[in-house]
N, C-alpha and C positions, 0 to 999 in steps of 0.2 A: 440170620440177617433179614432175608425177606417175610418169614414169617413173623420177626420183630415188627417190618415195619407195615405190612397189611393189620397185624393186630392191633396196632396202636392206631391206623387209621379208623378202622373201625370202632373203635374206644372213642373216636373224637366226634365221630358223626355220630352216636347213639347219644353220647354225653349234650352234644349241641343238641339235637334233636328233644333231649327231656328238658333242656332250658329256653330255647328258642318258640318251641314247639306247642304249652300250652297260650302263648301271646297271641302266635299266628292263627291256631285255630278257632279263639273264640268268634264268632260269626263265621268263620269261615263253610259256607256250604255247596256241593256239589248243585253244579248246575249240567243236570242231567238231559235237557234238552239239547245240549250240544254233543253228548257222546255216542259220536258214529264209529270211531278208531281211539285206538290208542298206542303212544310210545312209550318207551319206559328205560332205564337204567340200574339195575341193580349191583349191590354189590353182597358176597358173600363169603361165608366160612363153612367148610366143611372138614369129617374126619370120618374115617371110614369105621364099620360097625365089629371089626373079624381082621383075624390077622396080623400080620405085620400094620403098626400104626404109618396112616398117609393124612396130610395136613393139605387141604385145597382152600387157598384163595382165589376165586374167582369175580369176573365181571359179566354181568349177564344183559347184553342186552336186547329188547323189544320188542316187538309192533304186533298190535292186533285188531281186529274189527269185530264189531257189536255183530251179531248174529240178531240179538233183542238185546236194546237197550232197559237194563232197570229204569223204573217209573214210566215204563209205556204197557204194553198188552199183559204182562203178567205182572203188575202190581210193582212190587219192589226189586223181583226178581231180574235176571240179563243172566242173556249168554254170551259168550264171543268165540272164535277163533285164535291163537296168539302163538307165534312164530317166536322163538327164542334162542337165541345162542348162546355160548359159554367161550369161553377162554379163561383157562386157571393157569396157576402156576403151584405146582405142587410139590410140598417138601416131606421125602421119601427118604431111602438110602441114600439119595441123589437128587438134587433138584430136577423135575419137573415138568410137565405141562401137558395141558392136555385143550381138545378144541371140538367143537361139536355142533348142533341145533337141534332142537325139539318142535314139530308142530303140538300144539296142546288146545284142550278145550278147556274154558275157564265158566263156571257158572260163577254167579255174584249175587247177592242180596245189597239192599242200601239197608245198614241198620237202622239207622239215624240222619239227618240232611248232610250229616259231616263225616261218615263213616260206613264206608262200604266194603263189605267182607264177604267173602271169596275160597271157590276149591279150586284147583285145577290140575291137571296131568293127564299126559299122554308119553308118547314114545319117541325118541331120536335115535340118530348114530352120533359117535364119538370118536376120536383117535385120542387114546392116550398112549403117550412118551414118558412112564412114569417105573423107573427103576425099581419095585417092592415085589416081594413074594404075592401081595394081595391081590398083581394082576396079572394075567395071563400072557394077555394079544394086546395090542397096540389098536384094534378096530373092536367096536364093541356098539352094542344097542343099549340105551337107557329109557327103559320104562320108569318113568315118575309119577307121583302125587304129592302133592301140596295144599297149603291152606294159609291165609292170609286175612291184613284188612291196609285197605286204604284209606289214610286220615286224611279229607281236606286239607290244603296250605291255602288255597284260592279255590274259584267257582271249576277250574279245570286242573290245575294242578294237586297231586296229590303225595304225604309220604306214604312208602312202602314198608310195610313189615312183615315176615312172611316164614313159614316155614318149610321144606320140603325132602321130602325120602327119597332116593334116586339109587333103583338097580340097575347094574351094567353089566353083561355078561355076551357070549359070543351066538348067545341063543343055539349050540349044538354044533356052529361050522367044523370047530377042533375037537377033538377030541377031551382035552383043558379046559375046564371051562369052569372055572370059581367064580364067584358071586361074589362083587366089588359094591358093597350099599354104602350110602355114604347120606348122613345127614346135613344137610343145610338149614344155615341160621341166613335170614338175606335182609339187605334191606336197601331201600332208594328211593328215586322216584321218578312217578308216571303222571303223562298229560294226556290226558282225555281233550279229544278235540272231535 
């Protein structure tokens, strides 16, 4: 049931997104002089790589600050800082959940005036609550990396689309300690201000 209805939500924002999406962007260009921070909203799908299969939908959201804004000192390039949380609900033997944050560093290039594309990962902690063989402990460290781009909607709003690999594991506390990878497909969006 809930995995019915996160997937069908998702089916609806991607499907709007490819009709909606080339109207909005024609002219639409990043106006990079205003980005000092940014927020954001994601939403995602994940499934883990090994093991018993685990199905995460998650919401991820935000905030980060330009370290270097792209189109300033290094050309097209920017760095930032970005603070990120999670809350999934995750469909296991058993429904589910799990709650977390990541600090991360996000490097960025502006491909194009309307498209700015992006690496980033770093490390968090996590509590998952999720009944599977796949996982261990309920506390866990997730080292990530990811890659992305952001399509202009407006001069500061942007969509998201993104992809990211996320290990979680107890880094050696127990003795147990299996390897929970889990790929995500993400997408949303973020306002550069």
């Amino acid at each position: 049931m809930v995995r019915r209805m996160w997937g069908n939500s998702l089916m609806v924002m991607v499907l709007a997104a490819c009709v909606l999406l080339p109207g909005r962007v024609q002219g639409a260009e990043f106006d990079v002089s205003k980005f000092n921070q940014e927020v954001g909203l994601r939403f995602a799908y994940g499934k883990n790589t090994q093991k018993a299969t685990v199905h995460l939908y998650s919401l991820l959201p935000r905030w980060g600050i330009f370290l270097m804004a792209p189109g300033k000192s290094w050309g097209p390039f920017g760095a930032s800082f970005v603070v990120e949380g999670i809350a999934s609900i995750a469909g296991a033997d058993e429904v589910g959940f799990e709650l977390g944050f990541t600090p991360m560093v996000k490097f960025s290039c502006l491909l194009f005036p309307s498209v700015l594309a992006y690496i980033e990962g770093g490390a968090g902690i996590i509590s998952e609550s999720i009944n599977s063989p796949a996982l261990a402990h309920a506390f866990n460290f997730t080292p990530q990396v990811g890659a992305g781009f952001d399509i202009a909607l407006t001069p500061q709003v942007a969509l998201s689309v993104a992809y990211r690999f996320r290990h979680s594991s107890n880094a050696g506390i127990y003795k147990e300690n299996p390897a929970f990878n889990v790929n995500f497909f993400q997408t949303g969006l973020n306002y550069y201000y």
